[in-house]
C-alpha positions as CSV (number, residue, x, y, z in Angstrom):
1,X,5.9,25.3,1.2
2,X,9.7,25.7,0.8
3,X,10.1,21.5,0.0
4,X,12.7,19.8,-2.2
5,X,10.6,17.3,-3.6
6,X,7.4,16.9,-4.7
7,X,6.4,13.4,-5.7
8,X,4.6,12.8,-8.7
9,X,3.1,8.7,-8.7
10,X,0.7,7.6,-11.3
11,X,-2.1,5.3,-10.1
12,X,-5.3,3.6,-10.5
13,X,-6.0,2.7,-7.3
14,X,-8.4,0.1,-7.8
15,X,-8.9,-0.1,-5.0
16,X,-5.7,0.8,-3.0
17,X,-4.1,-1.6,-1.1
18,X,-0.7,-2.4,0.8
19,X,1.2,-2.4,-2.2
20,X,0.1,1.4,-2.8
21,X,1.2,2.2,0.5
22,X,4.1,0.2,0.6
23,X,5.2,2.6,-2.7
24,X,4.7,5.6,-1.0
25,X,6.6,4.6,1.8
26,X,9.4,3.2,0.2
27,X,9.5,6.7,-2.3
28,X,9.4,8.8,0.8
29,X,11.9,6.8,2.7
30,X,14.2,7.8,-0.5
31,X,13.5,11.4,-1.0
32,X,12.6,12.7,2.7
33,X,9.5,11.8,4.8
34,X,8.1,15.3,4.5
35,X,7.6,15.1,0.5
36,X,4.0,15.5,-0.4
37,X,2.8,13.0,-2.7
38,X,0.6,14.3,-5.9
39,X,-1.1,11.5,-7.8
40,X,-2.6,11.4,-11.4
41,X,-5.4,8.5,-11.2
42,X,-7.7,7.5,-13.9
43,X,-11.1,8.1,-13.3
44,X,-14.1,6.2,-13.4
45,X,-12.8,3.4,-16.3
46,X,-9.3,2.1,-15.8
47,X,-6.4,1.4,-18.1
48,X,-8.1,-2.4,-19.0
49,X,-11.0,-1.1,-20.6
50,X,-13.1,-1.8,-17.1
51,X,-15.2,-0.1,-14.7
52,X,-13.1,0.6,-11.4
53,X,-14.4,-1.1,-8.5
54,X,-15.5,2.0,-6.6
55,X,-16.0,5.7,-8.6
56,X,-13.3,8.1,-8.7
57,X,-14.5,10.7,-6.3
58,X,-14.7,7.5,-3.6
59,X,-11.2,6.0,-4.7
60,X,-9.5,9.4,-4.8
61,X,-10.6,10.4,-0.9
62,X,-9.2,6.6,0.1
63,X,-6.0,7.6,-1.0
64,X,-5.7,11.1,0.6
65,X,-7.2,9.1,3.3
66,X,-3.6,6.7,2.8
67,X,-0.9,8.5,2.3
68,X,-1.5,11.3,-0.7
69,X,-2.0,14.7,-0.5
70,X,-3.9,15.6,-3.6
71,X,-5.5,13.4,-6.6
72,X,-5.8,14.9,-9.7
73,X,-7.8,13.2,-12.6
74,X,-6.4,11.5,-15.6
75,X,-9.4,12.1,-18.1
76,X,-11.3,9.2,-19.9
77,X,-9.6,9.7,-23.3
78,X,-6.1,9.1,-21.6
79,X,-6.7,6.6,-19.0
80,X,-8.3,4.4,-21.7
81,X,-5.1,4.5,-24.1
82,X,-2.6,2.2,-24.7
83,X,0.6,2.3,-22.6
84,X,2.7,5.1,-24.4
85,X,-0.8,7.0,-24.2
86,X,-1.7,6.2,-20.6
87,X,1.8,7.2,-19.8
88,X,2.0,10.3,-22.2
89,X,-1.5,11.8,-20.5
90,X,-0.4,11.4,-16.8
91,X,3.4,12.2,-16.7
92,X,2.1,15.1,-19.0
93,X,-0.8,16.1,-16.5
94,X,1.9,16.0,-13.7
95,X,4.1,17.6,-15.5
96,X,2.1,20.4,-16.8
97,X,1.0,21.5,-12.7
98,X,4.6,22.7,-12.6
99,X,5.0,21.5,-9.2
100,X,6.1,17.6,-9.2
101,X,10.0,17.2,-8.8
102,X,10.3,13.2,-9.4
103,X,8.3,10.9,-10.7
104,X,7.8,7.5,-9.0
105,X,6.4,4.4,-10.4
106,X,7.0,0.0,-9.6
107,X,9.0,-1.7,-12.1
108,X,10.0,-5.6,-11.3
109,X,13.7,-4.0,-12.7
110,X,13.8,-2.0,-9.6
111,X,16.7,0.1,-11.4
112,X,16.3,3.6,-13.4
113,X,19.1,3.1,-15.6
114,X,18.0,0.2,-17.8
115,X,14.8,1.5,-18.3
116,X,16.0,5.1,-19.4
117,X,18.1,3.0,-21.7
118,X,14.9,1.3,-23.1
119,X,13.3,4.6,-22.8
120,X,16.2,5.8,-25.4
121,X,16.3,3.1,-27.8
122,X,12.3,3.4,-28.5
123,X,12.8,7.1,-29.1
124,X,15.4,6.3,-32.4
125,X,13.3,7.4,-34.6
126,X,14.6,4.3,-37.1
127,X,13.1,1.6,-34.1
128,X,9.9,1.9,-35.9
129,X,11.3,0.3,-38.6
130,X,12.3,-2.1,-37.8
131,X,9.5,-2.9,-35.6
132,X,7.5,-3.7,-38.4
133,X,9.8,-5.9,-39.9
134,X,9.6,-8.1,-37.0
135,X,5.4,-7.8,-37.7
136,X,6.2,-8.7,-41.3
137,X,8.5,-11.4,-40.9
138,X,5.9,-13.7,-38.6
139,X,2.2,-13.1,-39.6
140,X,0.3,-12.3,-36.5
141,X,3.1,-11.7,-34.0
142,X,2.0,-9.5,-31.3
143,X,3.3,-5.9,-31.4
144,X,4.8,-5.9,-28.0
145,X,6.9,-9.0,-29.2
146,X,7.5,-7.3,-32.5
147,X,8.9,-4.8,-30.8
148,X,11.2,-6.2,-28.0
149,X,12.9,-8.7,-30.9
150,X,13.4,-4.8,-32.6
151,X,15.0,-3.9,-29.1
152,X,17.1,-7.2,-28.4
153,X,18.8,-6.7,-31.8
154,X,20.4,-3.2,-30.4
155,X,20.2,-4.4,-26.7
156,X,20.6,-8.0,-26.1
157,X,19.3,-9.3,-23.2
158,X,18.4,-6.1,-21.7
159,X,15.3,-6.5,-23.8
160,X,13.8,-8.9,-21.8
161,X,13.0,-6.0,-19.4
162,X,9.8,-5.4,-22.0
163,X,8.8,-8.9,-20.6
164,X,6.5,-7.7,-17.5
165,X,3.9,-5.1,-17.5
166,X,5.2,-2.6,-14.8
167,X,8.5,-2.4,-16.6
168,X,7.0,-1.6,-19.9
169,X,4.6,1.2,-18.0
170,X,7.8,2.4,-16.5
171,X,9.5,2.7,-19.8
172,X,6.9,4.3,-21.1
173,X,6.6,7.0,-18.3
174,X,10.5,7.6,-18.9
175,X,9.4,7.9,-22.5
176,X,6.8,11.0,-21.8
177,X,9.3,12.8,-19.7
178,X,12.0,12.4,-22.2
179,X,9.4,13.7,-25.1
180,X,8.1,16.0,-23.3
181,X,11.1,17.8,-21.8
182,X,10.0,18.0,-18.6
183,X,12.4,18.6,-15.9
184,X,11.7,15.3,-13.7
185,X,13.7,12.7,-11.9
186,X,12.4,9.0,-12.2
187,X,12.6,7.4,-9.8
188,X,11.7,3.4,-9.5
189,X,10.6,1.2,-6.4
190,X,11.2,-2.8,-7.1
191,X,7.7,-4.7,-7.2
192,X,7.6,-8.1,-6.9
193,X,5.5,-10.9,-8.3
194,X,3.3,-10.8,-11.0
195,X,1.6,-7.5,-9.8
196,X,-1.5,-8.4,-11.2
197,X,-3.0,-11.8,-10.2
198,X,-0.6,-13.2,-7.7
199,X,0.0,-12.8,-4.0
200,X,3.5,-10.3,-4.2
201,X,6.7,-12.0,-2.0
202,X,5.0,-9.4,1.3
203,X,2.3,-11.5,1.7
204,X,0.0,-8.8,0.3
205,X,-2.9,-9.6,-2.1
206,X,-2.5,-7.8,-6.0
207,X,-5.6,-5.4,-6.6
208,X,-7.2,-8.4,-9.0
209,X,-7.1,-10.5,-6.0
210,X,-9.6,-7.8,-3.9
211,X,-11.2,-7.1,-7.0
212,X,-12.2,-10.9,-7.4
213,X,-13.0,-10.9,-3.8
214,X,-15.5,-7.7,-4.0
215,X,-17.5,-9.7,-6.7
216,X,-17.4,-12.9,-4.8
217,X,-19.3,-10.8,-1.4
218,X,-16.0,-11.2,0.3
219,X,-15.1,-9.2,3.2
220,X,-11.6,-6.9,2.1
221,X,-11.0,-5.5,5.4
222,X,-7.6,-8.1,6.2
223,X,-6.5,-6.8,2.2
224,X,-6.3,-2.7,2.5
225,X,-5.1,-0.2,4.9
226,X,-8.4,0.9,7.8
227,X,-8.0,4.2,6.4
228,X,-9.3,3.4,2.7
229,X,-11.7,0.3,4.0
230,X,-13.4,2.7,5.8
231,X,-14.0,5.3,2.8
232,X,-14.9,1.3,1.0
233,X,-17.2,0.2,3.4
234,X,-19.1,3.5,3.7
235,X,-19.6,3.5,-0.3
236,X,-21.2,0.0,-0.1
237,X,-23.8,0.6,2.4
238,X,-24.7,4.3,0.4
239,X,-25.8,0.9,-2.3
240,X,-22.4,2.7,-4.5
241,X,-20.1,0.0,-4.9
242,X,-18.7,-2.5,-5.9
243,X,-19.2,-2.0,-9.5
244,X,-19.2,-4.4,-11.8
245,X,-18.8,-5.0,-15.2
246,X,-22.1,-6.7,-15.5
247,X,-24.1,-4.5,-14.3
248,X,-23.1,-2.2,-17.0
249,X,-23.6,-4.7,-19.8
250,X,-26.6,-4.4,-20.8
251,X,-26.1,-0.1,-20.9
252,X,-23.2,-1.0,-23.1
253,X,-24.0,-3.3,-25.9
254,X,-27.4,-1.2,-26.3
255,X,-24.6,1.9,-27.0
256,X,-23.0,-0.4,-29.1
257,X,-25.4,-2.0,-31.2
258,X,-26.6,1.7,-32.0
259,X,-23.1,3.0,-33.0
260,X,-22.3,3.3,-36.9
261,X,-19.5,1.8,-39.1
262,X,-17.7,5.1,-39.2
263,X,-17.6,5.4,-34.9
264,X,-15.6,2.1,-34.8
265,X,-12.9,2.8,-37.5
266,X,-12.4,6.2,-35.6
267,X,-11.6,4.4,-32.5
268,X,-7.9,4.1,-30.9
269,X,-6.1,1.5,-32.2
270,X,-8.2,0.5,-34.7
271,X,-6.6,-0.7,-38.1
272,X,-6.0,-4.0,-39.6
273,X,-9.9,-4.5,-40.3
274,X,-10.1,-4.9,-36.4
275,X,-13.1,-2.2,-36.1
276,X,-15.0,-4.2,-38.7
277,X,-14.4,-7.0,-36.6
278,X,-15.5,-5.2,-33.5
279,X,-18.4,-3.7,-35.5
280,X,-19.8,-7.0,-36.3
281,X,-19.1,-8.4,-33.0
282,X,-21.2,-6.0,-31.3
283,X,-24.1,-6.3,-33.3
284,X,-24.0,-10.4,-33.9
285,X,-23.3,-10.6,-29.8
286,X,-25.0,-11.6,-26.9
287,X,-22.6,-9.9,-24.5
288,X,-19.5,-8.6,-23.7
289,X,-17.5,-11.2,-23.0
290,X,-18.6,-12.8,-26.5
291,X,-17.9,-9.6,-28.1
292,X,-14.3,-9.7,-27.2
293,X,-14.2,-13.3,-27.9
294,X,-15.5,-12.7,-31.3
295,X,-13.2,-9.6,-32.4
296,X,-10.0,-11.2,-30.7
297,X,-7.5,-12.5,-33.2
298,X,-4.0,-13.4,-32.2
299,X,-1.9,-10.8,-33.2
300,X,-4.3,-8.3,-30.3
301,X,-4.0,-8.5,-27.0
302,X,-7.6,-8.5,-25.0
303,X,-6.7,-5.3,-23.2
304,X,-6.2,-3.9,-26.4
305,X,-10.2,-5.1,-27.4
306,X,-12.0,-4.2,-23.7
307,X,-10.2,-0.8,-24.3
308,X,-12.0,-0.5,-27.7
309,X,-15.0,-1.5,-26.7
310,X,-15.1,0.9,-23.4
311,X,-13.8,3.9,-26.0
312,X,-16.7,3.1,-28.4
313,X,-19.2,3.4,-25.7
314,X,-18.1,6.6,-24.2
315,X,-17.7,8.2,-27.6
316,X,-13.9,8.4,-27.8
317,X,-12.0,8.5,-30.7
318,X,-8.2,8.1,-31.2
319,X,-7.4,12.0,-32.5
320,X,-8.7,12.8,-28.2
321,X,-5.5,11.4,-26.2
322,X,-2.6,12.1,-28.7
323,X,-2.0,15.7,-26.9
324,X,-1.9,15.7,-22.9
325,X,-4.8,16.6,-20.4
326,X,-6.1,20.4,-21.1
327,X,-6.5,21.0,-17.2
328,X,-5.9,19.4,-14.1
329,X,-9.0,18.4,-12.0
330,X,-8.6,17.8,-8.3
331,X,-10.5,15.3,-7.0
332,X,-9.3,15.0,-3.4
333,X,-6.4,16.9,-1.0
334,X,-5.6,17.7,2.5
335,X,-3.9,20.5,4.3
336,X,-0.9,19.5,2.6
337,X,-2.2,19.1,-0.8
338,X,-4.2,22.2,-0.3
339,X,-0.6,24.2,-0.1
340,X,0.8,22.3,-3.3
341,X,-2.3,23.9,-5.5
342,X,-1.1,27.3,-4.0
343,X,1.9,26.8,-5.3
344,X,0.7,26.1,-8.3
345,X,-0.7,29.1,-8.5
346,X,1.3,31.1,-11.5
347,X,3.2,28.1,-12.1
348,X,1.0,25.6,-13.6
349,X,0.7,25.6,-17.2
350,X,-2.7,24.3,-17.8
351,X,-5.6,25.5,-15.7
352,X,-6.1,23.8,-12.4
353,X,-9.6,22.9,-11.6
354,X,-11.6,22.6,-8.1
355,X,-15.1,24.1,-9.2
356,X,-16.1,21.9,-12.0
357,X,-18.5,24.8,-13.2
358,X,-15.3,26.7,-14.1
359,X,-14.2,24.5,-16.5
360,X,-17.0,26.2,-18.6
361,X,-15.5,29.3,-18.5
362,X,-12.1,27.9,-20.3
363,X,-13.1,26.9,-23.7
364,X,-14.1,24.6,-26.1
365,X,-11.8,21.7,-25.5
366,X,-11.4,22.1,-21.7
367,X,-15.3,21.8,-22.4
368,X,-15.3,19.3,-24.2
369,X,-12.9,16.5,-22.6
370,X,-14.9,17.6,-18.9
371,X,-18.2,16.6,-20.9
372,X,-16.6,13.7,-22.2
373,X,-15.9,13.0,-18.4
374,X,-19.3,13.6,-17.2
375,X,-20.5,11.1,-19.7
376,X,-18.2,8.4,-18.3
377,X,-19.7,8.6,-14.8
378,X,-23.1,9.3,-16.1
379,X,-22.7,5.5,-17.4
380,X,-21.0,4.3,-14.5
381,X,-23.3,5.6,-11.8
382,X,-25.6,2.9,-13.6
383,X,-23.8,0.3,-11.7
384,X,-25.4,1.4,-8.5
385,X,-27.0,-0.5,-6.4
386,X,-29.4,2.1,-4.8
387,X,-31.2,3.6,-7.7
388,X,-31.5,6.7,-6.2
389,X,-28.0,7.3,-6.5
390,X,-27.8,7.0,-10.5
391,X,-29.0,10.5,-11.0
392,X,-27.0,11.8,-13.8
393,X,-24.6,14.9,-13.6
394,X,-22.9,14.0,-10.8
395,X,-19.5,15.4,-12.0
396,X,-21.0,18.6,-12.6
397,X,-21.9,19.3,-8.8
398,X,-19.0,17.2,-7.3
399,X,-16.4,19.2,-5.9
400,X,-12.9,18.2,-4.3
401,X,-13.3,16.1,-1.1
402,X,-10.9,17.9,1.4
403,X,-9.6,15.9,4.3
C-alpha cells in the first residue's frame, strides 16, 4: 500500500457512536487522512463481564461501515481480563499482525508523556512492593487505590492520572507495548467527561447512555452515525438484538450452579477466598444481580465480580490470557482493509485468520481458544429474539463481512 501509518485503536464498540468516530477523526487528522485504521474489538462479551448489545460479527461490519478498515477479534479469554490483561491481549494482537505503526487510544490526560511516565513507574519491578504495603497498611483498600498511593509516593500528583478509567486503560496499553517491545508510537486523543455514563462536553451520549436506551425500546437513531444504525436496525428486525443480560440469566446461573469448587478457584483473579465466595453465591442465589451482590466485598470492584462470573460460565481460567492472542481473526474489512492483510502476508507473526475452518489446521491452542470462542457465541446467540436464529455454531460458518 506504500502508507506511513497504520493505525492500530482498540475498541469495544458497543455499540459505536459519535465518540468512536470523533477518535478516528481526530487520529487521522494527526497522522494523515489516508491512514487505514485496524481495530482489535472484543467479541461477543465485553471488558465488564457483559453481553455486548449487538454480536460481534454485527458490531464489527458497523464499524467498517464508520470509519475502519478491518476488525480483528480480541478472543474471550482476553477481552474478559482485567486492565493490564485486556490491554496486554489487544496491543499484543496488533502488534503481532506486523502492520500497525501507532497505536491510538482516549485518555481524559490527552498527553502521551505522563502516561508513558506512569507506564514506567508500574514496570519497576520493586512497585509491586510496595503496592502491597499500601493493601497491608488499610484492611480492604481497593487495589487500584493501593496502587496509585504506591505511585504518588515516587510521582506526586501525577498519580492522580490513575484516577479515571480511560487513563488507566491508556497506561496500561503503554504498558503492553513497553513489555512487549513492539515498535509502536502511542498516540492519545483527549476524551472528556466521564466516558461512561454522562453526556461528553460534544453533546454526544456515552455508549451506557444507548445501551440504557436499547433496553428501555428507545429509538438510537439521533445517538450513532446512519452508517452503523443502519447495520443496528437491520439486526433488530432479523429478532438479533439488542441483547440483554437477562435474557441470558437463566442460561447462566444453570452453568453456574453445575460448576465445581475447583472451576472457581481456577478463575482470573480469584484469591483471597473470593471464589468461595462466588462459589457459594452462585448456588445460594436467585440471580445474577444477587450473585454479585452476595460475593462483593469492599476491597473488589464489581467489574472485577461480573468478569468472574462471565469467565466461570464460558469455562475460562486465569493460566488462558497471560500470553497474547495465538491468531488474529478478521471479522470485517473493506478494500482498504483487504490490502492491509496483504501486507501482512509474510509479516505477521501469528497466523491471520479469514476461513474460520483453517484455524483447525493450526494446532492445539489456536484450536482451542477458537472453540473457546465458539462457545461464547453459542451462549450469546441465546439472547435472540427469533428462535430460529439461536442455532449453535455460528462461528464456525461465519466468515469476514467485506464491505
Amino acid at each position: 500500500m506504500g502508507v506511513l501509518s497504520v493505525i492500530g485503536i482498540v475498541g469495544e464498540y458497543n455499540p459505536f457512536h459519535y465518540g468512536h468516530k470523533h477518535h478516528i477523526t481526530e487520529t487521522k487528522r494527526l497522522l494523515g487522512e489516508d491512514c487505514p485504521v485496524v481495530c482489535a474489538m472484543s467479541g461477543d462479551f465485553i471488558q465488564r463481564g457483559e453481553a455486548a448489545v449487538y454480536s460481534k460479527f454485527a458490531r464489527a461490519e458497523a464499524a467498517v461501515c464508520s470509519g475502519v478498515d478491518l476488525v480483528l477479534e480480541l478472543p474471550p479469554a482476553w477481552a474478559l481480563s482485567s486492565a493490564e490483561g485486556f490491554a496486554r491481549g489487544a496491543v499484543g494482537l496488533l502488534g503481532s499482525v506486523g502492520v500497525v505503526t501507532h497505536l491510538s487510544f482516549g485518555s481524559e490526560c490527552g498527553e502521551v508523556e505522563p502516561l508513558e511516565t506512569l507506564a514506567e513507574i508500574l514496570l519497576d519491578p520493586l512497585i509491586g512492593a510496595d503496592i502491597r504495603s499500601e493493601l497491608e497498611a488499610q484492611e480492604g483498600i481497593p487495589f487500584a487505590a493501593a496502587r496509585q498511593r504506591a505511585v504518588a509516593k515516587r510521582a506526586g500528583e501525577l498519580s492522580r492520572q490513575l484516577e479515571t478509567p480511560n487513563n488507566i486503560l491508556a497506561v496500561e496499553y503503554i504498558k503492553a507495548v513497553y513489555e512487549q517491545g513492539l515498535s509502536i508510537k502511542p498516540v492519545t486523543i483527549q476524551r472528556f467527561g466521564s466516558g461512561h455514563d454522562e453526556i461528553t462536553e460534544s453533546g454526544h451520549k456515552s455508549a451506557a447512555e444507548i445501551r440504557r436506551a436499547l433496553a428501555n425500546g428507545a429509538d438510537i437513531a439521533a445517538s450513532i452515525p446512519a452508517s452503523a444504525y443502519g447495520v443496528y436496525r437491520r439486526e433488530d428486525k432479523l429478532g438479533r438484538g439488542p441483547v440483554l443480560m437477562e435474557n441470558l440469566e437463566s442460561a447462566m446461573i444453570s452453568r453456574l450452579r453445575m460448576l465445581p469448587d475447583s472451576a472457581f478457584a481456577a478463575l482470573p483473579d480469584a484469591g483471597e477466598g473470593l471464589n468461595n465466595r462466588l462459589a457459594r453465591a452462585a448456588r445460594e442465589e436467585s440471580g445474577l444481580d444477587a450473585v454479585i451482590a452476595a460475593a462483593k466485598s469492599k476491597r473488589y470492584a464489581l467489574s472485577r465480580i461480573r468478569r468472574m462470573v462471565m469467565c466461570a460460565v464460558l469455562g475460562i481460567s486465569a493460566d488462558m490470557s497471560r500470553e497474547t492472542p495465538p491468531y488474529a481473526r478478521v471479522l470485517a474489512a473493506n478494500a482498504r482493509g483487504c490490502a492491509l492483510l496483504r501486507e501482512m502476508d509474510g509479516r505477521a507473526r501469528i497466523p491471520v485468520i479469514t476461513k474460520p475452518a483453517a484455524v483447525k489446521e493450526l494446532g492445539a491452542e489456536c484450536t482451542a481458544v477458537f472453540e473457546r470462542g465458539s462457545l461464547a457465541h453459542d451462549l450469546y446467540v441465546l439472547g435472540y429474539a427469533a428462535k430460529a436464529e439461536r442455532r449453535g455454531g455460528a462461528d464456525w460458518r461465519t466468515s469476514p463481512k467485506i464491505i
